[in-house]
C-alpha positions in Angstrom: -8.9 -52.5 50.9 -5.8 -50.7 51.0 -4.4 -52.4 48.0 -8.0 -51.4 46.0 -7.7 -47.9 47.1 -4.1 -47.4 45.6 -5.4 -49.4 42.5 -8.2 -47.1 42.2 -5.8 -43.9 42.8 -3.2 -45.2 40.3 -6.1 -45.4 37.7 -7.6 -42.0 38.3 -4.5 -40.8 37.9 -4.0 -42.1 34.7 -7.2 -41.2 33.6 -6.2 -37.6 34.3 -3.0 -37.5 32.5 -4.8 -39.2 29.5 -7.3 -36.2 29.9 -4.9 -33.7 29.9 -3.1 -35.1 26.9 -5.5 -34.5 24.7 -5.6 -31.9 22.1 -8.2 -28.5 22.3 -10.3 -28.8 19.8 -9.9 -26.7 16.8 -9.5 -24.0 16.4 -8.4 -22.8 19.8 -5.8 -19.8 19.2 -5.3 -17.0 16.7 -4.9 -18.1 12.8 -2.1 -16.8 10.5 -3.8 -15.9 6.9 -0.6 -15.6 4.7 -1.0 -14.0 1.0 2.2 -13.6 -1.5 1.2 -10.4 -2.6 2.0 -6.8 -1.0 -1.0 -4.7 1.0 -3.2 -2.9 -1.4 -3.1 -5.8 -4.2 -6.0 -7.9 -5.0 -4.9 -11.0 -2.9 -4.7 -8.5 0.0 -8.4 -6.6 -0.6 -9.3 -10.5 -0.6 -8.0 -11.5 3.0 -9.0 -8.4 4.4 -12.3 -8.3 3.4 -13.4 -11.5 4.8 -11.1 -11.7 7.7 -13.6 -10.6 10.1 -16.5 -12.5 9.2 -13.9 -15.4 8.8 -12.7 -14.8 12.2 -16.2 -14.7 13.6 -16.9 -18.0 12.0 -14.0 -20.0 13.7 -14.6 -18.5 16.7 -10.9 -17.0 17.0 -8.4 -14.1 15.5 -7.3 -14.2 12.2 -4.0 -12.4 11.4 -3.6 -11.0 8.1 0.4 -11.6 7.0 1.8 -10.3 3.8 4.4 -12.0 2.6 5.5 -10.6 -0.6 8.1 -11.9 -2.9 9.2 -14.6 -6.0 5.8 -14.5 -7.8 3.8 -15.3 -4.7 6.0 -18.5 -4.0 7.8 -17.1 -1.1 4.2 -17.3 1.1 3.0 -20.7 -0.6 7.0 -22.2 1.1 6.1 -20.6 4.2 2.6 -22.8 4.1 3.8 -25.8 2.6 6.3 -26.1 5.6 4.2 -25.1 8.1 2.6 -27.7 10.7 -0.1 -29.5 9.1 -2.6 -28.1 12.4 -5.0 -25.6 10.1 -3.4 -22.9 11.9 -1.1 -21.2 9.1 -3.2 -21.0 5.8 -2.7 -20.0 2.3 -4.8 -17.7 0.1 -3.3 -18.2 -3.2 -3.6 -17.7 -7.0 -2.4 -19.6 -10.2 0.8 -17.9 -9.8 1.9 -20.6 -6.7 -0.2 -23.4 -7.7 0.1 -23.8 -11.4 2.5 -21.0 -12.6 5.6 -21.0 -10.5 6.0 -24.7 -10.2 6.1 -24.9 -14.2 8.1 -22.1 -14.5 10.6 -23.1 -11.6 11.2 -26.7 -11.6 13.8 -25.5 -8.4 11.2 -24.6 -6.4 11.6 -25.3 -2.9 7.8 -27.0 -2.9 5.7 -28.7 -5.0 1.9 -28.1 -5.3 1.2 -31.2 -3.9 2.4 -29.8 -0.3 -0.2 -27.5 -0.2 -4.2 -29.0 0.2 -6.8 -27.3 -1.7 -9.9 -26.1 0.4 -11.8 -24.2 -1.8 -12.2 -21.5 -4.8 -13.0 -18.0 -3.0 -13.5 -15.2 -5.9 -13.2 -15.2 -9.8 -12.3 -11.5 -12.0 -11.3 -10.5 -14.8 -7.9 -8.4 -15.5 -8.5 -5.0 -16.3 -6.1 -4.0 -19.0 -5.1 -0.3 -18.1 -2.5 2.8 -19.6 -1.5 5.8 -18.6 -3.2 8.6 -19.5 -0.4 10.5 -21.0 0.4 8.0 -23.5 -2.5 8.7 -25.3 -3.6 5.5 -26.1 -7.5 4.9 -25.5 -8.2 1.2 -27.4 -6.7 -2.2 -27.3 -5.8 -1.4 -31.3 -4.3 1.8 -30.3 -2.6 0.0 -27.9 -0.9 -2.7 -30.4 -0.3 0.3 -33.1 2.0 2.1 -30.5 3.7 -1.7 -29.6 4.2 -1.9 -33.2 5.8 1.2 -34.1 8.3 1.7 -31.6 9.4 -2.2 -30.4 10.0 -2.1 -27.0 10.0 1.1 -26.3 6.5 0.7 -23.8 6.4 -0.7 -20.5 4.2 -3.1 -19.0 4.6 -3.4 -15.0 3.0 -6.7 -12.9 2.7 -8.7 -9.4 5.5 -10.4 -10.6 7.0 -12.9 -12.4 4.6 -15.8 -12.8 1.9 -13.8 -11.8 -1.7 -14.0 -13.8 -1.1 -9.9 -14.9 2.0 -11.4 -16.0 0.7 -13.9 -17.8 -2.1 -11.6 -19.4 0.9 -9.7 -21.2 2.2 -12.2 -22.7 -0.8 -13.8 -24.2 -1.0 -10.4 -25.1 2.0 -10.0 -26.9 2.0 -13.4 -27.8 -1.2 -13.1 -30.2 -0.7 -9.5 -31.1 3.5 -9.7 -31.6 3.6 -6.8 -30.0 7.6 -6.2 -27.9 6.4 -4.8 -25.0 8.9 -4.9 -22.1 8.3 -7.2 -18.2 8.6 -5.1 -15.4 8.0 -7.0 -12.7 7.3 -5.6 -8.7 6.3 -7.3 -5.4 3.0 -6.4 -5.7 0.0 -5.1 -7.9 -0.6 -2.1 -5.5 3.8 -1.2 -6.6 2.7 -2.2 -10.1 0.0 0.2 -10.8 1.8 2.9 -8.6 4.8 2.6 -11.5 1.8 3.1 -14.6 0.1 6.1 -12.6 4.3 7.8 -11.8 4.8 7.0 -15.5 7.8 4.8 -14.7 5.2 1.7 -16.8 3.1 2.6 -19.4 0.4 -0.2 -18.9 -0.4 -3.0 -16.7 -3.0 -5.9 -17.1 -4.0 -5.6 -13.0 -6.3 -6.9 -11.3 -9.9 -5.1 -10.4 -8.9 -4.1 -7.0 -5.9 -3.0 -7.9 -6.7 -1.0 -10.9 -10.6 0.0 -10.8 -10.1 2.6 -7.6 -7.4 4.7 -9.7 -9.0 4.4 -13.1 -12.5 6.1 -12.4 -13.5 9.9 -13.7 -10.7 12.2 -13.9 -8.0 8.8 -12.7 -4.7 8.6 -13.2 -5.5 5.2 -15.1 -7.6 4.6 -18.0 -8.9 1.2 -18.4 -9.3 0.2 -21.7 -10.6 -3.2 -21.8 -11.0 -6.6 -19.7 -9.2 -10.1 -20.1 -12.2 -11.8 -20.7 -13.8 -13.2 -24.4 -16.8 -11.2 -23.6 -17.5 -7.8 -21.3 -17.7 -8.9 -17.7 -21.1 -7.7 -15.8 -18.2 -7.0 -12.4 -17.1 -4.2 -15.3 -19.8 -3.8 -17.4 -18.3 -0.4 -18.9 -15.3 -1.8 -20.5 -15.0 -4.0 -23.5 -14.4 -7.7 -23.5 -11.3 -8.8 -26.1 -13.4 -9.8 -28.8 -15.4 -6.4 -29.1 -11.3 -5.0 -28.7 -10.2 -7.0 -31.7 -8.7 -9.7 -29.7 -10.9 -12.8 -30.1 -8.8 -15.6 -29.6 -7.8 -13.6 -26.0 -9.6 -15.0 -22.7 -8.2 -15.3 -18.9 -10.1 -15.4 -15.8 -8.1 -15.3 -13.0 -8.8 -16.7 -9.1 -8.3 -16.7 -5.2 -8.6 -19.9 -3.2 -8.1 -20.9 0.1 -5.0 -23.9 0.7 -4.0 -25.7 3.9 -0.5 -27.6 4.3 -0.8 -31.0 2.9 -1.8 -33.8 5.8 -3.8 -31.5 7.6 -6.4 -33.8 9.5 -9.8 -33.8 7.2 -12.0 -32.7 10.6 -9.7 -29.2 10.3 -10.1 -29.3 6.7 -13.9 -29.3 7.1 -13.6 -26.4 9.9 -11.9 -23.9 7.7 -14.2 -24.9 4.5 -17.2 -24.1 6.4 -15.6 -21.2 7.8 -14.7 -19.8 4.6 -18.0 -20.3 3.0 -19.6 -19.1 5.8 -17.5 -15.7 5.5 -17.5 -15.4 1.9 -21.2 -15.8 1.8 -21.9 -12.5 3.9 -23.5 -9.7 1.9 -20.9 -7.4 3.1 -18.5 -9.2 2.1 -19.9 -9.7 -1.4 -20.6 -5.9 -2.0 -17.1 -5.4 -0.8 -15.4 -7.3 -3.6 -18.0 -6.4 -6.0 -17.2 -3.0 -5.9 -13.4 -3.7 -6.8 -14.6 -6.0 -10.0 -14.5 -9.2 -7.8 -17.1 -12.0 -7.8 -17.6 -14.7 -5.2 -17.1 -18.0 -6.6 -17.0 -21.2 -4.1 -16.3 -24.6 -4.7 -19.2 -27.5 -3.6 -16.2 -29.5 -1.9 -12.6 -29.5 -1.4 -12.8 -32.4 -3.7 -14.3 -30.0 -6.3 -11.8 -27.8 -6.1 -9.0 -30.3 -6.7 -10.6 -31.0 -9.8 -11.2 -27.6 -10.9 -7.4 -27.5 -10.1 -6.5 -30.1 -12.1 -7.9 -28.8 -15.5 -7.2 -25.4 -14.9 -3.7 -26.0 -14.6 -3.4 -27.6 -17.9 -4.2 -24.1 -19.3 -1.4 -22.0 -17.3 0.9 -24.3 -18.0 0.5 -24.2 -21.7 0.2 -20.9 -21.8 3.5 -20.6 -20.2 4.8 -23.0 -23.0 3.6 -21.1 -25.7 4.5 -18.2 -24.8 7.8 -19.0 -23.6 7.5 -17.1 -20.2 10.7 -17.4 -18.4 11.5 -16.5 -14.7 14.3 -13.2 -15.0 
């Protein structure tokens, strides 16, 4: 009996230790939300605004952290090496995933580190001056390009950023010499257009819309897309500015390190759904130009990935964008 009893007490114990071993489920402490992008730019306006509904729907903290720097490939490092345990995430743009990479072959990570989750918003670029350089049209615009060859400004995110790449289509189907100025972030961009320091900047809607209303030290003059946008119904599309052949669209999406378990995956893709699916959060991001748009699947996102790539990547071909 004694033997049996030591048997027995051996076992339990082991069956404890086994218990003990096991890991919380997820999530089970605060989450680090990183962004590439300085506080006041679009990526920023993105996190913030569904950070507490995103917290609420993982049941734990979410930390906003801004790490700004390289075109947005300084935050997409810090994900990429991060433990693959869905507790450092990435809210990224073409920049990181599509851009950089093609424009860097010496990055210190590949795309394929980082695990898509899915799409969060879609917006145009709003294509903005300022006010003192008198120009009030995309053709206005291209005249004063024309006439004095690199003489104006254009400021952006940064190198490899979508504003950045929405200049150089620009120039590239206009010919228009209009100089890079690039800055950590779109909130420091459009600061340099509104101190005169840039003359123009092809922002993003949160960035530019809130300094470009009545009386604003921007004037928009158009948006990136083919055709007007109904998030900024008041501004022309390319084709109604002359510009027909011009189209970008520009996105945020949600990315985990690569081999995070697929139960985590599924966590933080319901979570994210769940959050950007709140009518507050909706009317938030409407109201700085920015529609919800969500993939069906992280699967569909991958694929979504996969073709829109292709574009940025020519794009950086043909226009033969280089990192300065």
């Amino acid at each position: 009996m004694k033997k049996l009893s030591v048997v027995l007490a051996m076992g339990l114990a082991a069956l404890a230790t086994h218990a003990v071993a096991q890991p919380a489920p997820y999530p089970s402490k605060p989450i680090r939300l990183v962004i590439g992008f300085a506080p006041g730019g679009a990526a920023d306006y993105v996190a913030r605004a569904m950070s507490d509904s995103f917290s609420k729907a993982l049941g734990q903290p979410v930390v906003v952290d801004n790490k700004p720097g390289n075109g947005s490939s300084i935050a997409a490092d810090i994900v990429a090496k991060a433990p693959a345990d869905g507790y450092t995430l990435l809210i990224a743009s073409p920049s990181s995933i599509s851009v950089n990479p093609a424009l860097n072959p010496k990055l210190s990570y590949k795309p394929s580190d980082l695990l898509p989750v899915t799409k969060m918003t879609t917006s145009p670029l709003v294509l903005a001056v300022n006010p003192a350089t008198g120009i009030r049209s995309v053709p206005e615009l291209i005249a004063a390009a024309k006439k004095e060859p690199g003489k104006l400004n254009y400021s952006t995110s940064g190198n490899g950023s979508a504003p950045h790449l929405g200049a150089a289509l620009f120039t590239l189907l206009t010919g228009a010499q209009i100089t890079h100025v690039p800055y950590r972030g779109g909130a420091l961009a459009v600061q340099s257009v509104m101190a005169g320091d840039t003359q123009l900047t092809f922002g993003t809607s949160p960035s530019v819309l809130p300094q470009a209303g009545s009386g604003g030290r921007l004037r928009a003059i158009a948006v990136s897309t083919r055709e007007r946008s109904p998030l900024v119904p008041d501004l022309p599309g390319m084709k109604e500015a002359g510009l027909p052949e011009y189209n970008i669209e520009f996105w945020y999406g949600m990315f985990v390190p690569a081999g995070t378990p697929p139960a985590v995956v599924k966590k933080i893709y319901d979570a994210t759904i769940s959050a950007m699916q709140q009518p507050s959060v909706k009317a938030a991001l409407a109201r700085e130009g920015t529609e919800v748009s969500l993939s069906s699947s992280p699967e569909q996102f991958n694929s979504f990935l996969t073709e829109d790539g292709k574009f940025w990547v020519n794009l950086v071909k043909s226009a033969n964008v280089k990192v300065e």
